[in-house]
Every structure is written in C-alpha cells, then in structure tokens.
N, C-alpha and C positions, 0 to 999 in steps of 0.2 A: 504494500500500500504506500502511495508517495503522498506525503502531505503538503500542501501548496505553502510557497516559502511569504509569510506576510512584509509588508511595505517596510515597518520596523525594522528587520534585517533588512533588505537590501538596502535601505539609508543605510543601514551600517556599513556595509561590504561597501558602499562608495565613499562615503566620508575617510575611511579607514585605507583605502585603493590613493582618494587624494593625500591624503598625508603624508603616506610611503613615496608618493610619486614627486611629493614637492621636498623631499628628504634628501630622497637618494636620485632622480630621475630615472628612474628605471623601475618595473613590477615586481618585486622582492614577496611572493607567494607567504615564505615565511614569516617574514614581518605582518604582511598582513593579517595573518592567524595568531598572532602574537598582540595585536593592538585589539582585535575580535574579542579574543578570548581576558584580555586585561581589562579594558575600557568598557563593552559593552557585554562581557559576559556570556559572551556566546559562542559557541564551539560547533565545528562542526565535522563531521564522522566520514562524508562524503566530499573528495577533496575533489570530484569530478564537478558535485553542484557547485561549490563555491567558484572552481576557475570559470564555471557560464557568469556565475554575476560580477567578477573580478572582469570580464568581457561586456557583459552589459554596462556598468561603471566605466568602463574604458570606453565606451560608445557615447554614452554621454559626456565627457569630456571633450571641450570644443581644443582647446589648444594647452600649455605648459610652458612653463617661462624658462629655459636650460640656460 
C-alpha cells in the first residue's frame, strides 16, 4: 500500500534541497536527509521516493547564485 506523501513534506524536501544547494552548490542527497531528519523530523525509508521530490524541488527552482 503506498500512502500519498502530504504538502508538509515536500515543503520540507524543498526548503531542505534549497539550503544544501545555497551551501555547497551542488545536491548532497546526504545532507539533505541529514537536515530532514534534524530540523523537521522526518525520515525517510524509501530513498527512491525522496530522490523524485529532491527532482521535483529541483524543478521548481528557477535559477542559483554560484
């Protein structure tokens, strides 16, 4: 059974996606699950779901200041 991922996470996985991005410029997967699971407590089991919203989060990001 897959349960739909609600709006609360994926704010998370993008706020959490921009942070690392304005850090280091570049997707650091790890950090990301690092800021996830510190700051908002959330963890997640399937690192296949998370790399789609780590790609949706990258989709909405218009541009990055390098």
């Amino acid at each position: 059974m897959k349960k739909p991922i609600t709006a609360n996470v994926r704010e998370a996985v993008q706020k959490a996606t921009e942070v690392v991005l304005e850090e280091t410029k570049d997707v650091d997967v790890s950090k990301i699950i690092g800021i996830l699971e510190s700051e908002y407590k959330i963890r997640f089991f399937n690192v296949e779901v998370l790399e789609q919203l780590i790609k949706e989060a990258l989709n909405n990001i218009v541009f990055i200041y390098c």
